[in-house]
C-alpha positions in Angstrom: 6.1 23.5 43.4 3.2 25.4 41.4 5.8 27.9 41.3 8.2 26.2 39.6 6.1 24.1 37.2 4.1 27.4 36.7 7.9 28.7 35.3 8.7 25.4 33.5 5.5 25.8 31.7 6.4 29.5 30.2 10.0 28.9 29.4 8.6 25.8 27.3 6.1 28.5 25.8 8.7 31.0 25.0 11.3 28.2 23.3 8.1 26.8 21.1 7.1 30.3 20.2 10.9 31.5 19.1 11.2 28.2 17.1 8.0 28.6 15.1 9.0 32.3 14.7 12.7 31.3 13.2 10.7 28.9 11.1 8.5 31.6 9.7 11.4 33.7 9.3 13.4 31.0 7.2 9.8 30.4 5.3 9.6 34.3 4.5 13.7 34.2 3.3 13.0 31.5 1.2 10.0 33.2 -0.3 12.2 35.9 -0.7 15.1 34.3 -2.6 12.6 32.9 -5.2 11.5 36.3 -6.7 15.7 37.2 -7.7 15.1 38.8 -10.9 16.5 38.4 -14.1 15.8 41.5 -15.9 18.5 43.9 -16.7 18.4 46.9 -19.2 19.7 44.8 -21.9 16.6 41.7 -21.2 17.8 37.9 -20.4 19.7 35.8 -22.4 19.4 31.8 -22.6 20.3 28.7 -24.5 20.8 31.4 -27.3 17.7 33.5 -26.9 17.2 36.9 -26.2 13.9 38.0 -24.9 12.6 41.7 -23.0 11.8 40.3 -20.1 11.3 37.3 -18.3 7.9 35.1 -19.8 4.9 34.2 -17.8 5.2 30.2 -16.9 2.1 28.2 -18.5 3.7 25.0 -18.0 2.1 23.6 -15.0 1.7 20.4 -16.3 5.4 19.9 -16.5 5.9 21.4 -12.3 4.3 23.9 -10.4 6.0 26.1 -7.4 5.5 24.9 -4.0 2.7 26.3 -2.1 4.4 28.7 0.6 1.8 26.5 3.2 3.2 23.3 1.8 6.9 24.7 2.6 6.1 25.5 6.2 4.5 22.0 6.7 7.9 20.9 5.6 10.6 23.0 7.0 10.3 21.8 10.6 11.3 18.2 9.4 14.5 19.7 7.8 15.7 21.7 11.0 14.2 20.5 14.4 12.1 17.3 13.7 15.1 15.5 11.1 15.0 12.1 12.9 14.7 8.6 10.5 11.1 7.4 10.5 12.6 4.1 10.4 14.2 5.1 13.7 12.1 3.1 16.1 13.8 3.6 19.9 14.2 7.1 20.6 11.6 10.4 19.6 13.2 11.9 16.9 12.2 9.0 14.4 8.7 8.6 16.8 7.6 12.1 15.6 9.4 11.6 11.8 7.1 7.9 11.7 4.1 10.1 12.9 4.1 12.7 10.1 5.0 10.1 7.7 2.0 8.2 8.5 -0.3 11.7 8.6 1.1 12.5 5.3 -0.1 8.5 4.4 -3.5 9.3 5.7 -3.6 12.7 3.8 -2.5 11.6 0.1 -5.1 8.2 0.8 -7.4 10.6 1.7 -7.8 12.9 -1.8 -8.0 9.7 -4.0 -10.7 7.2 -1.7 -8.3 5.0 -0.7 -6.8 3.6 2.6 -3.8 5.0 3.7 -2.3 0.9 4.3 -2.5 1.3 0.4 -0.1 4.1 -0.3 3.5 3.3 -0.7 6.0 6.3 -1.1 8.0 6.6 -3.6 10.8 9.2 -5.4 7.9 10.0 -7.8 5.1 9.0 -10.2 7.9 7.4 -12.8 9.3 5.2 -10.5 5.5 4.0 -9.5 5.1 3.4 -12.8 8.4 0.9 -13.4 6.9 -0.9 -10.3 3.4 -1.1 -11.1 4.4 -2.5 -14.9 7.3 -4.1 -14.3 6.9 -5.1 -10.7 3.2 -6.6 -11.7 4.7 -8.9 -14.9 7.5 -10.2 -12.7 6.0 -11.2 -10.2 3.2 -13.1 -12.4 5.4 -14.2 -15.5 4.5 -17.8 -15.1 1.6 -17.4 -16.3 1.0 -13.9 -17.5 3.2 -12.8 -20.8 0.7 -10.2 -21.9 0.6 -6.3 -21.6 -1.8 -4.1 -23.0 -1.3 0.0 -23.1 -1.9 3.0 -25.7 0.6 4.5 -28.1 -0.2 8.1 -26.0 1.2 7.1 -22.7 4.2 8.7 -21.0 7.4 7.8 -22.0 8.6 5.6 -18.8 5.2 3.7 -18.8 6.3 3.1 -22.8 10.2 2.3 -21.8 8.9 0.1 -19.1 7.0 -1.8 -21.5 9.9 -2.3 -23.9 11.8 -3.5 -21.1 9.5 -6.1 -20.7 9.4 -6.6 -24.3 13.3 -7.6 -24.4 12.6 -9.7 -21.7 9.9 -11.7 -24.5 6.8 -10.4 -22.4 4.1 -9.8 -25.5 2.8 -5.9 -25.2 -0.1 -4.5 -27.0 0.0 -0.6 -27.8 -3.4 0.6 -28.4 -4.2 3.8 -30.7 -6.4 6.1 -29.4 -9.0 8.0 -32.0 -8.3 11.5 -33.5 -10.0 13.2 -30.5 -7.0 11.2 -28.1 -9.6 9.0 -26.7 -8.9 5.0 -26.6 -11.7 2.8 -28.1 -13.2 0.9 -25.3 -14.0 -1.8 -27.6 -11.0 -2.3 -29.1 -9.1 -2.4 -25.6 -11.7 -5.4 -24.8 -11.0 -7.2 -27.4 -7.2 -6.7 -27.0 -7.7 -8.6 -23.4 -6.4 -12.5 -23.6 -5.9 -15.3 -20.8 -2.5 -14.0 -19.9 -3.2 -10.5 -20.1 -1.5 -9.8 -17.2 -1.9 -5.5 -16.8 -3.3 -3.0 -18.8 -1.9 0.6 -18.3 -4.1 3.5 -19.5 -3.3 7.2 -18.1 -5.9 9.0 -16.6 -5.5 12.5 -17.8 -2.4 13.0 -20.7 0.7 14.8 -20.3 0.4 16.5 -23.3 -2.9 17.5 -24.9 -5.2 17.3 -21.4 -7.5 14.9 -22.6 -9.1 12.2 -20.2 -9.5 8.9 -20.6 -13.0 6.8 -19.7 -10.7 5.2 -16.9 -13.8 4.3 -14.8 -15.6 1.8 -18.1 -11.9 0.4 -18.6 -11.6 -0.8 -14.7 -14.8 -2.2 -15.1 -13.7 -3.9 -18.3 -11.2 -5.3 -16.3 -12.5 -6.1 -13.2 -14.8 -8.2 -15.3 -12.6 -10.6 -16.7 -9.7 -10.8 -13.8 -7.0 -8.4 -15.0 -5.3 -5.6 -13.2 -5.5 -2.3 -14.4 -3.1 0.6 -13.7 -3.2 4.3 -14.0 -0.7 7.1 -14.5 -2.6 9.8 -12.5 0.2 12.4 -11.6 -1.8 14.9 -14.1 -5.1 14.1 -12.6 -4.7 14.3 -8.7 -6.0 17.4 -6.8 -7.2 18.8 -10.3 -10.0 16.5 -10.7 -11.9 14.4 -8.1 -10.2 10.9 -8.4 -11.7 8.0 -6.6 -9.9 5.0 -7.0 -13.0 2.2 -5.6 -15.4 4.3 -8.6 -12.3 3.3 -11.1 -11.6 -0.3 -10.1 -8.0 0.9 -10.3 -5.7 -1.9 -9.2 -2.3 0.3 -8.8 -2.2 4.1 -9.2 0.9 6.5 -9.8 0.9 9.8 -7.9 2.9 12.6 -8.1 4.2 15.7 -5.4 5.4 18.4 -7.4 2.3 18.4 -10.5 0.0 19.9 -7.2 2.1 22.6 -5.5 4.3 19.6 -3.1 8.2 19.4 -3.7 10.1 17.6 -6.5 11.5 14.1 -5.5 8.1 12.3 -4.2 5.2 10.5 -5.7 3.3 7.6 -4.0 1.8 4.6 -5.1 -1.9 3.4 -4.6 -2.0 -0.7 -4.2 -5.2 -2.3 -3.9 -5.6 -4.5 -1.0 -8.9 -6.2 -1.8 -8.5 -8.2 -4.4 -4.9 -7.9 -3.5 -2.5 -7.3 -6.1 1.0 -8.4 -5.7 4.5 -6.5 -7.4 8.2 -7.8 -7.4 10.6 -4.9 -5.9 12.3 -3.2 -8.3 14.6 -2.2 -5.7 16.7 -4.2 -2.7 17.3 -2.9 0.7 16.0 -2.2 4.2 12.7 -3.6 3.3 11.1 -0.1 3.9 7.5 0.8 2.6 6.5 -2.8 3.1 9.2 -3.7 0.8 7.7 -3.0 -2.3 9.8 0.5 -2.1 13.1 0.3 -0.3 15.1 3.3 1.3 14.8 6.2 4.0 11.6 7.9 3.8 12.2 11.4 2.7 10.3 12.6 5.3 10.8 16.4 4.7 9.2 15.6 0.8 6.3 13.1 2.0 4.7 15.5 4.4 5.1 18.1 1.6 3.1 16.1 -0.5 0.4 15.2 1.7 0.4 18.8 2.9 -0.4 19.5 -1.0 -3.1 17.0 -1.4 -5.3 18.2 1.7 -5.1 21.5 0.2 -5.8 20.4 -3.2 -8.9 18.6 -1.9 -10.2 21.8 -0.1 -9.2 23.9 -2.9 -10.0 21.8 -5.8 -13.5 23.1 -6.8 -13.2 26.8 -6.5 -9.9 25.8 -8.7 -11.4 23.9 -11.2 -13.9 27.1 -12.3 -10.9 29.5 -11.9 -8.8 28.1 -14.2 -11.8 26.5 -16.3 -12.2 30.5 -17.1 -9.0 31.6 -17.5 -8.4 29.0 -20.1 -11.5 29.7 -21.6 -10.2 33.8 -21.6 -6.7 32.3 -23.0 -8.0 30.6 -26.1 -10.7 32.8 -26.7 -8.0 35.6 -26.9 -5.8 34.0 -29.3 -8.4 32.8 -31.8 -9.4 36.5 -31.9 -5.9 37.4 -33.1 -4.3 34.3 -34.8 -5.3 32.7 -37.4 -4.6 28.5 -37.8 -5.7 28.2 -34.2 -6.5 23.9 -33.6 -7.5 22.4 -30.1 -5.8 19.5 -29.7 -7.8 16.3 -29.0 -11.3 16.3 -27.3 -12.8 19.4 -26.5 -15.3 17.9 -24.0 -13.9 15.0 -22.1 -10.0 17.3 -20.8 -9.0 18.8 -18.0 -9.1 22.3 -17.8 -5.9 22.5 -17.0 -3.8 21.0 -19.3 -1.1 22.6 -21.8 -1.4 21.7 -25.6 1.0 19.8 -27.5 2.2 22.7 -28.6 1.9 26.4 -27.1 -0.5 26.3 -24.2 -3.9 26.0 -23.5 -4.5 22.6 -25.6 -3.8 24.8 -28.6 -1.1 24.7 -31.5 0.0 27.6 -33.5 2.9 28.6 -35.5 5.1 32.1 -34.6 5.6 34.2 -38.0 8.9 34.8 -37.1 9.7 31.0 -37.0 11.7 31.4 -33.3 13.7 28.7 -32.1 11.6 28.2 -28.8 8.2 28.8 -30.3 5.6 31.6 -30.1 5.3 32.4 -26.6 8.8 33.3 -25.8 8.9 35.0 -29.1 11.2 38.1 -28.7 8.4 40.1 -30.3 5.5 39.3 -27.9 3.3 36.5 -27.7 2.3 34.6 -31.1 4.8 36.9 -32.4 2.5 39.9 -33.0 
């Protein structure tokens, strides 16, 4: 009998073992297939430019590659472990529901929240349609008021048109030449039916960051809820969503190394605040989000975020000096070089509004694309 269960122990050994190892081997094949070059003697041509070779990427703020770590976490849930989360009578969806509900823990985890508070979603745009639409909806009796700044990202702004045809009243705020929204001004923009105010923690464009933690407490004052657009904030600075008196957060995968196609949603639970569905269906994510899990995507993303919060300091001083090494390097050469909006309160991150590096310039040679995939070298020198 020890005999046998000795032998029923080793074959389950060697079957684990060769599956991790065709894993790793599909992980390294993968890793393989994304270096496929695209220089040739005569250089690349696209969209009608011609360039030597191909140009170094310093757009992370737009996506970032997936973190070969964050790819192994996920490749076991696209081959061997594919079953529905939603599945509840047989193992397949018991271990899919589990690694859902790590990946819950993970994301809730990096921003100071409870992982009951994090609904999944297909990315930080869709959390934002729920949190501004899904928030006036389900409050238009009595709230017909939104308050936001001219600087946020275009589906927070479309959302709040939407609402607008709709006759909700919205209020877009200005922010100062430095990108910063007044804080007085947004308090005296607050009225009876205010219903949300929407402010983005760290912008898309120009890197600055917003005083997100005096505007919750504005608002937490005087009864209104208060969302943020964080996708360019999480993992890159520490984001703690109890110091913020956020009410509803937007999260995104692929900004921090996780895969395109999920984002999350932080919902506060205490003082509870209530959204309509902006989508019908199985009544998944507590029905505020419904559809199949992508479980594959969500444990990519949490995968991302534990790494983001182990990695995030030593991070945050790498690429504080590079950028500092970046901008230093092209002032010494260019001329006309301007630092778009503050230069204390940014990430040090973030891309300019134009060029990179939360700097502008022109090329001389007035290329299509701009300077840095000038056919002549960077800046065009």
């Amino acid at each position: 009998m020890a005999s046998r269960l000795h032998s029923s122990r080793l074959f389950q050994t060697l079957k684990t073992t060769s599956s991790i190892c065709r894993l790793r081997h599909l992980s390294t094949a993968t890793a393989a297939a994304a270096k496929e070059s695209y220089e040739d003697a005569d250089g690349i041509s696209m969209k009608g430019v011609k360039i030597s070779g191909r140009p170094l990427y310093l757009d992370m703020q737009a996506t970032s590659p997936v973190d070969p770590r964050v790819l192994d976490a996920m490749l076991p849930y696209y081959l061997s472990s594919f079953g529905n989360p939603h599945s509840r009578t047989h193992l397949y969806g018991w271990e899919s529901d589990l690694a859902v509900e790590k990946a819950r823990a993970q994301v809730a985890a990096l921003i100071n929240a409870s992982p009951k508070e994090i609904v999944f979603t297909s990315g930080a745009t869709e959390s934002n349609n729920i949190s501004v639409k899904g928030v006036m909806h389900f409050y238009k009796e009595k709230k017909r008021h939104v308050i936001t700044t001219q600087t946020e990202h275009k589906c927070v702004l479309d959302s709040c048109r939407h609402l607008q045809q709709e006759g909700f009243e919205v209020t877009y705020l200005p922010v100062g030449s430095d990108g910063i929204v007044d804080i007085d001004l947004m308090r005296s923009a607050i009225r009876p039916d205010t219903g949300l105010v929407s402010v983005m923690t760290v912008n898309n464009e120009i890197g600055v960051i917003q005083p997100i933690e005096e505007i919750g407490n504005i608002c937490r004052e005087l009864g209104v809820p208060f969302h943020t657009d964080a996708a360019q904030a999480l993992g890159k600075i520490p984001v703690d969503v109890e110091k913020m008196n956020v009410s509803l957060m937007s999260l995104s995968g692929h900004k921090i190394y996780g895969p395109k196609g999920v984002g999350a949603l932080y919902m506060r639970r205490r003082p509870r605040i209530r959204v309509e569905p902006q989508m019908n269906g199985g009544g998944q994510e507590r029905g505020i989000r419904s559809g199949t899990v992508p479980t594959p995507l969500v444990v990519g993303m949490g995968a991302a975020c534990e790494l983001a919060m182990k990695e995030m300091e030593y991070d945050d001083k790498r690429i504080s000096a590079l950028q500092e090494r970046l901008l230093n390097g092209v002032k010494a050469k260019l001329d006309g070089v301007v630092v778009n909006g503050s230069k204390e309160k940014r990430g040090e991150f973030a891309n300019g509004a134009e060029g990179s590096g939360s700097f502008k310039w022109e090329c001389m040679h007035k290329c299509k694309f701009g300077a840095l995939i000038c056919s002549k070298g960077v800046g065009g020198r």
